[in-house]
VEXZA-181624 format. One line per field, with one value per residue: x, y, z of N, C-alpha, C in turn; residue in three letters. Coordinates in steps of 0.2 Angstrom, whole numbers. Layout:
% VEXZA-181624
n.x: c(X; ...)
n.y: c(Y; ...)
n.z: c(Z; ...)
ca.x: c(X; ...)
ca.y: c(Y; ...)
ca.z: c(Z; ...)
c.x: c(X; ...)
c.y: c(Y; ...)
c.z: c(Z; ...)
res: c(ALA; ...)
This chain:
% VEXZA-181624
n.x: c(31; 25; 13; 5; -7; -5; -12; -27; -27; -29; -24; -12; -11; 3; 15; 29; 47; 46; 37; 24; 8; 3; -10; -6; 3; 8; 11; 26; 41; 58; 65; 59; 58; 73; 74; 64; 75; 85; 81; 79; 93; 97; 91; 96; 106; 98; 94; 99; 110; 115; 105; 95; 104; 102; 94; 75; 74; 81; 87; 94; 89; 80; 83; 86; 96; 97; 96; 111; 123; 139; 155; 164; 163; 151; 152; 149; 151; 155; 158; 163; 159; 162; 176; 180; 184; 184; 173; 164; 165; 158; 151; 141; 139; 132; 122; 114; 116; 103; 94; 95; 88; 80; 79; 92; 92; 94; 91; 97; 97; 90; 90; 73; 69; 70; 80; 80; 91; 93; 101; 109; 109; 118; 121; 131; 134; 133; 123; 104; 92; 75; 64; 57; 55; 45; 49; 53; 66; 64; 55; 62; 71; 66; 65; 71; 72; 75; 82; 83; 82; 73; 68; 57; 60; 50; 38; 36; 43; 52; 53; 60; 58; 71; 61; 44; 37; 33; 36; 26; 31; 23; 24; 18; 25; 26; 19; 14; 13; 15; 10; 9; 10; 10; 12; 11; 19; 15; 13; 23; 39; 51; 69; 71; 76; 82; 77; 68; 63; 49; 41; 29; 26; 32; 44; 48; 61; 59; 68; 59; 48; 41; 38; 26; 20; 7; 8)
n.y: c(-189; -188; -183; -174; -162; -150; -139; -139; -153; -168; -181; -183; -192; -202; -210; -221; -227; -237; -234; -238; -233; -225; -224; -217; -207; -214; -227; -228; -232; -234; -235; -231; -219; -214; -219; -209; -198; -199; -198; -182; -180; -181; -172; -161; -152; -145; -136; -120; -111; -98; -82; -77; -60; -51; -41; -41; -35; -29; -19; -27; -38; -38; -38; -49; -64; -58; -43; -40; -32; -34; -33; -21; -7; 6; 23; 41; 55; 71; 84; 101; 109; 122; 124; 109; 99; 88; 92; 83; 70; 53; 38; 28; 12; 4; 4; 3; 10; 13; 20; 33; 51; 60; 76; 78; 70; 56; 38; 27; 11; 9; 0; -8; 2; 15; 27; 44; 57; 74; 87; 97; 115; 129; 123; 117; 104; 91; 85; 81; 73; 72; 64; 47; 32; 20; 2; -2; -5; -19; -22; -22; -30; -42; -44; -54; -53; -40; -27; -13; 2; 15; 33; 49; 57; 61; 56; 44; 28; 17; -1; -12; -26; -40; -43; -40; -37; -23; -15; -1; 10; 20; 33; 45; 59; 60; 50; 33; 23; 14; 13; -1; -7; -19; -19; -24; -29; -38; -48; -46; -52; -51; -45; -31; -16; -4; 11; 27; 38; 51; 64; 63; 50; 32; 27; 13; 3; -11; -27; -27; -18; -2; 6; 17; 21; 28; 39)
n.z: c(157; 174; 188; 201; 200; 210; 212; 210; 216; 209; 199; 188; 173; 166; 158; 159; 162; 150; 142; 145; 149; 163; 178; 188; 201; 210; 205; 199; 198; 205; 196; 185; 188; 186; 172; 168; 170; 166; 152; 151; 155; 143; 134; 137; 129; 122; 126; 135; 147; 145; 142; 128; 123; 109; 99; 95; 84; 70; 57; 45; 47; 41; 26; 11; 4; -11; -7; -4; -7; -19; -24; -28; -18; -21; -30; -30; -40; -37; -48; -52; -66; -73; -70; -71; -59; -46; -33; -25; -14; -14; -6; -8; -2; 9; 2; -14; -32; -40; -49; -61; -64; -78; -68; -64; -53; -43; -36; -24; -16; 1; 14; 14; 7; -5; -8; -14; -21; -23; -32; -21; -22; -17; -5; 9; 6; -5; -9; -9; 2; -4; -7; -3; -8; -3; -1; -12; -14; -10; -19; -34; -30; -31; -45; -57; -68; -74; -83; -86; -75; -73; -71; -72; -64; -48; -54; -55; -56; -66; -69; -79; -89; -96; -108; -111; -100; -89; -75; -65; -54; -41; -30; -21; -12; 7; 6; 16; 6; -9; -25; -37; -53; -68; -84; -99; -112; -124; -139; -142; -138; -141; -135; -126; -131; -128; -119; -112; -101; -97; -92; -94; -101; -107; -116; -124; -134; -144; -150; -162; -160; -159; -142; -135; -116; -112; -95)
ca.x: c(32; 17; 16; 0; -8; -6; -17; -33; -27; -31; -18; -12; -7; 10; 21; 33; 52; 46; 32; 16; 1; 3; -13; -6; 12; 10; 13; 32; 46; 64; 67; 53; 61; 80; 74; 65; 80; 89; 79; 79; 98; 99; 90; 100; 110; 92; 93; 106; 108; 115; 99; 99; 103; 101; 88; 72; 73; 88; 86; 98; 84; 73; 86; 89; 102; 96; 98; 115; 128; 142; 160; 167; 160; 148; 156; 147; 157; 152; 161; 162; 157; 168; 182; 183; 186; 180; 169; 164; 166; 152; 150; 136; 141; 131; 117; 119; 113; 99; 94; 97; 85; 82; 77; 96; 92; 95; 89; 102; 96; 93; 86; 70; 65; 73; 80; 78; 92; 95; 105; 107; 114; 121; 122; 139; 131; 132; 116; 100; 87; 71; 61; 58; 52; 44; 48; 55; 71; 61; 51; 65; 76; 63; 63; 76; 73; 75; 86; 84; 77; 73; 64; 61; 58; 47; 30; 35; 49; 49; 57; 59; 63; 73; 56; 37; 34; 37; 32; 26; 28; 21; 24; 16; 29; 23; 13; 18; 13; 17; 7; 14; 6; 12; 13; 11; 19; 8; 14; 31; 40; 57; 72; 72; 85; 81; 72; 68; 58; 46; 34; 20; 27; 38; 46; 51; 62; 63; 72; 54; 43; 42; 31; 23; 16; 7; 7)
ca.y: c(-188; -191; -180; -172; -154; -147; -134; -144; -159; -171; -183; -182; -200; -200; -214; -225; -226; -241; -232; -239; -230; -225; -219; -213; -206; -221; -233; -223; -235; -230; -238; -227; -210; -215; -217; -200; -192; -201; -195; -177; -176; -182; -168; -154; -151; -141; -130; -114; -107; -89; -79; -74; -55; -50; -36; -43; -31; -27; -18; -30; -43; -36; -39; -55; -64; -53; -38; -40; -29; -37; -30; -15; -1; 12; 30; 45; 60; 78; 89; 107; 110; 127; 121; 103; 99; 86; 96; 78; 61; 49; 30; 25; 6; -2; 1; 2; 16; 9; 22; 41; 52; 67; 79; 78; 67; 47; 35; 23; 9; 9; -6; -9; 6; 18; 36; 48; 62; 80; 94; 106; 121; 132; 121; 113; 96; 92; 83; 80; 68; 72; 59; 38; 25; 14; -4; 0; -10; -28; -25; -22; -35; -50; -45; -56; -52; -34; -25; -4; 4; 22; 37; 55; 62; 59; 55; 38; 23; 11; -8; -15; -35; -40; -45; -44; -34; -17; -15; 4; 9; 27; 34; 50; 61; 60; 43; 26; 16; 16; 8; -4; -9; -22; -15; -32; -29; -41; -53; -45; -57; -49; -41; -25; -13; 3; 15; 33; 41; 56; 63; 60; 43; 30; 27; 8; 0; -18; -28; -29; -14; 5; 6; 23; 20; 34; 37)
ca.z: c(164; 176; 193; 204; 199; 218; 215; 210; 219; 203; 198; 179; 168; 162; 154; 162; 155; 145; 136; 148; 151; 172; 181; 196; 201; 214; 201; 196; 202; 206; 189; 181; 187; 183; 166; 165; 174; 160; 147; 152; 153; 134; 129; 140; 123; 119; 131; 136; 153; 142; 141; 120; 123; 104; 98; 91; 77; 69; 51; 43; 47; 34; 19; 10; 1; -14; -6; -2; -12; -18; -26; -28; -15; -28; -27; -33; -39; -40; -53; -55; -75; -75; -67; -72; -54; -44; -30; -18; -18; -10; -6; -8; 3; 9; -3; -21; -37; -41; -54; -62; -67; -80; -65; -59; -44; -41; -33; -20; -9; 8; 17; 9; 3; -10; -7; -20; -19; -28; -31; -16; -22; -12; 1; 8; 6; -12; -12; 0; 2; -6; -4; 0; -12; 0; -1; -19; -17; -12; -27; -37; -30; -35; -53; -55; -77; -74; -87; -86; -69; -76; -68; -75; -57; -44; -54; -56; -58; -70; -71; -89; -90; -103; -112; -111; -93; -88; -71; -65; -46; -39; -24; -20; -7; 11; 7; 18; 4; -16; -31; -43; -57; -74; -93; -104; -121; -127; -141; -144; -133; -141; -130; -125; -132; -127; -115; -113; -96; -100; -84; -96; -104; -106; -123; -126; -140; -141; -157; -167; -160; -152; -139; -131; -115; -107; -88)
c.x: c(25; 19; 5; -1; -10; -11; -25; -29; -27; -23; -19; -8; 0; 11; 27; 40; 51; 39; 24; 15; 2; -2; -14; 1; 14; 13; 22; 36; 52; 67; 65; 59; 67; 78; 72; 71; 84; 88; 80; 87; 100; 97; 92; 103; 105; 91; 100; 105; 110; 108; 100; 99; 102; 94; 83; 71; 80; 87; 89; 93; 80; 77; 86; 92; 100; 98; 105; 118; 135; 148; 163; 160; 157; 149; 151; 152; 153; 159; 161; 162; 162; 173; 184; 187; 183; 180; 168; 165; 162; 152; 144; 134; 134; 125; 119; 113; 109; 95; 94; 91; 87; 83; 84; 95; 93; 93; 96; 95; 95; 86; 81; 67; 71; 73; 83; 86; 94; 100; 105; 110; 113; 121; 128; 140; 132; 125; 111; 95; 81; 65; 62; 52; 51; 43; 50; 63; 70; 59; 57; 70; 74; 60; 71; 78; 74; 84; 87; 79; 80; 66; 66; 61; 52; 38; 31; 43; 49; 57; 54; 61; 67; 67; 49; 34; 39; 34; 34; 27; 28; 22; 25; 21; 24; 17; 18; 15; 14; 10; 12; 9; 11; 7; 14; 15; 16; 11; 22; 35; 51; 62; 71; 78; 86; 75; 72; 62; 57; 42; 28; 21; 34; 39; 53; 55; 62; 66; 66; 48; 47; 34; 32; 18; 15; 6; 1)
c.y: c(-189; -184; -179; -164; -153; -143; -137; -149; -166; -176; -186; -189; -197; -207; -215; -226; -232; -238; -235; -234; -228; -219; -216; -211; -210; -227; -231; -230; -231; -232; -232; -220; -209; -217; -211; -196; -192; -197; -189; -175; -178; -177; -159; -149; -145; -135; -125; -112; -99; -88; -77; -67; -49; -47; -41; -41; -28; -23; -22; -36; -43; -37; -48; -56; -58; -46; -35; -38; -31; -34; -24; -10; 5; 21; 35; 53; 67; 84; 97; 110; 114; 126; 114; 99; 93; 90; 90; 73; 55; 44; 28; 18; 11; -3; 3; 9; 12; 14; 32; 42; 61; 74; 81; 77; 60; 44; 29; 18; 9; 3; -11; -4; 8; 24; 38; 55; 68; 84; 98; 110; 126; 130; 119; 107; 95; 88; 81; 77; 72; 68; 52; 35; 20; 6; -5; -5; -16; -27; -25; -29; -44; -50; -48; -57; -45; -34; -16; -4; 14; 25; 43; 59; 57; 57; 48; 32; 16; 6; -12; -24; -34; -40; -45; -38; -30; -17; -5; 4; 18; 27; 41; 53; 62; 54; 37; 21; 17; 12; 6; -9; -12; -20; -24; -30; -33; -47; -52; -48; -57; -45; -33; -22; -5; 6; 22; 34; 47; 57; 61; 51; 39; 26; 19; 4; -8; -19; -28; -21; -9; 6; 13; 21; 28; 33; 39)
c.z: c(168; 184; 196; 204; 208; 219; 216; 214; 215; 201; 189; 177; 166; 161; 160; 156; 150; 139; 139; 152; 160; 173; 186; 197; 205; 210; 201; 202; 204; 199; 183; 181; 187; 177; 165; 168; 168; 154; 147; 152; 146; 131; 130; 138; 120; 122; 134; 142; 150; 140; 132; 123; 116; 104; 95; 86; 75; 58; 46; 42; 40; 26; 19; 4; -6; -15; -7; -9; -10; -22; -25; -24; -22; -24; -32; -31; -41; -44; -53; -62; -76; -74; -69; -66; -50; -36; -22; -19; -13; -11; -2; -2; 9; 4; -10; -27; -41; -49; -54; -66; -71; -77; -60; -51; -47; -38; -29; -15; -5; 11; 11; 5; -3; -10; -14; -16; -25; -27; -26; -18; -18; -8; 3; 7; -2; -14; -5; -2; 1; -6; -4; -3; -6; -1; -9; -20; -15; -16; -31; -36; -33; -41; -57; -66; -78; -79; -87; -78; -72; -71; -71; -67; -52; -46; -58; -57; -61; -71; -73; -86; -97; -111; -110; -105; -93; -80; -68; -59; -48; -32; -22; -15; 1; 13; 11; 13; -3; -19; -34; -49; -66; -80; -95; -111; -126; -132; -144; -138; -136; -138; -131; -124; -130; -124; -112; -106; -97; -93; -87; -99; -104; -111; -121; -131; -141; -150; -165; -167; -156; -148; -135; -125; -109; -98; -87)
res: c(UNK; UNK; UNK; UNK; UNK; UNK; UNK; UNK; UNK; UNK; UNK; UNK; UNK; UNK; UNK; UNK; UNK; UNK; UNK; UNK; UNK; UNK; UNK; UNK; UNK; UNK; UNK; UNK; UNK; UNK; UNK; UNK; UNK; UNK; UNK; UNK; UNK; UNK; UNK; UNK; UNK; UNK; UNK; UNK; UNK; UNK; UNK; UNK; UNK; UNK; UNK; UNK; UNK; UNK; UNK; UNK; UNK; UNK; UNK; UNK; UNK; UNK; UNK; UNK; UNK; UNK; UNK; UNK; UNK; UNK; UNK; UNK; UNK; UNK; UNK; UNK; UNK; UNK; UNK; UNK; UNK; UNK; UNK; UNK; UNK; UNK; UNK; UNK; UNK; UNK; UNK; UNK; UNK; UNK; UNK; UNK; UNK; UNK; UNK; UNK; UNK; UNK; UNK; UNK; UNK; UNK; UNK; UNK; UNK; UNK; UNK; UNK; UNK; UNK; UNK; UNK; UNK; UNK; UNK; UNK; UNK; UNK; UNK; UNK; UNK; UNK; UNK; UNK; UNK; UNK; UNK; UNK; UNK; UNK; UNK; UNK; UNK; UNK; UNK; UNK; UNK; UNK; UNK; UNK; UNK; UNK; UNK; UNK; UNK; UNK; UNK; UNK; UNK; UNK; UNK; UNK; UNK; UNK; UNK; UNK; UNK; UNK; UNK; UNK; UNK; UNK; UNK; UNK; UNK; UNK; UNK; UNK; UNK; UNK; UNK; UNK; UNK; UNK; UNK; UNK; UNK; UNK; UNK; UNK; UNK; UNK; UNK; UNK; UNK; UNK; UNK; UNK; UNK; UNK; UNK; UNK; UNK; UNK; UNK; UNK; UNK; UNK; UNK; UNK; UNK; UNK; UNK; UNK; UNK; UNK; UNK; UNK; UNK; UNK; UNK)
């Protein structure tokens, strides 16, 4: 397009509908500005007169296909021991159990982090949030060899592959950010058949070795 900046006064090159160089809008035929009228309604397909009224942030944004939980909705049941009763019964949906620990608490999904919850006794709630794995279910979703996600409590969470890598995450209560740090099993490069979470270690078995590693 070619036109005159009104404020300076200056007159700007533009293109003619054949693709020549024009250094004046005096040059502009009736030919000229019925092709650009042309051109401009071809590309009006580009353009919406609906404004987008959609949130720029939507939590659902922050997932990807990965995250997404797929089959059966996951139900958690609470029991009364002496009575043989079932006491609650909890859905999990939309995130998923991602791991149990000895400390009778678990870990579920939510977003990208990972909520941690416990027993409340005496309470009317059968369990309550205790703390938040930050960023705990993207790391876990792009270990896409993971085989056990185990934790004894809150001094740490650990995800096994099938083979070779253990990877540790920490995350102190009240910190916004965790650590994570990779375990090598070194030249044993056979499956891993069993695993055990300790607060001071984390007891390995694979088909050829046992491995102790401390925290």
């Amino acid at each position: 397009s070619s036109g005159i900046n009104a404020e300076y006064g200056e007159e700007c090159a533009g293109f003619d509908h054949a693709g020549n160089l024009l250094t004046s809008i005096s040059d502009l035929t009736p030919a000229d500005l019925e092709g650009i009228s042309a051109r401009l309604r071809s590309l009006s397909h580009l353009t919406s007169d609906t404004p987008d009224t959609s949130p720029l942030y939507t939590p659902s944004r922050d997932l990807e296909e990965c995250d997404e939980v797929d089959g059966e909705p996951v139900l958690v049941h609470g029991y009364r021991l002496g009575e043989m009763a079932q006491s609650h019964l909890v859905e999990l949906s939309p995130g998923c159990l991602l791991a149990t620990h000895t400390d009778e608490t678990f870990t579920i999904s939510h977003n990208v982090d990972a909520c941690v919850y416990g027993v409340a006794r005496g309470n009317t709630v059968p369990w309550q949030h205790t703390r938040t794995c930050n960023a705990l279910n993207t790391i876990q979703a792009t270990k896409t060899q993971k085989k056990y996600i185990v934790s004894p409590g809150p001094e740490y969470t650990a995800i096994v592959e099938i083979c070779r890598n253990v990877y540790l995450y920490r995350c102190d209560k009240g910190q916004n950010e965790g650590d994570l740090c990779v375990v090598s099993l070194g030249d044993d490069d056979s499956e891993v058949v069993g695993v055990a979470a300790r607060p001071e270690c984390l007891l390995l078995l694979t088909e050829r070795s046992f491995f102790r590693i401390d925290i």
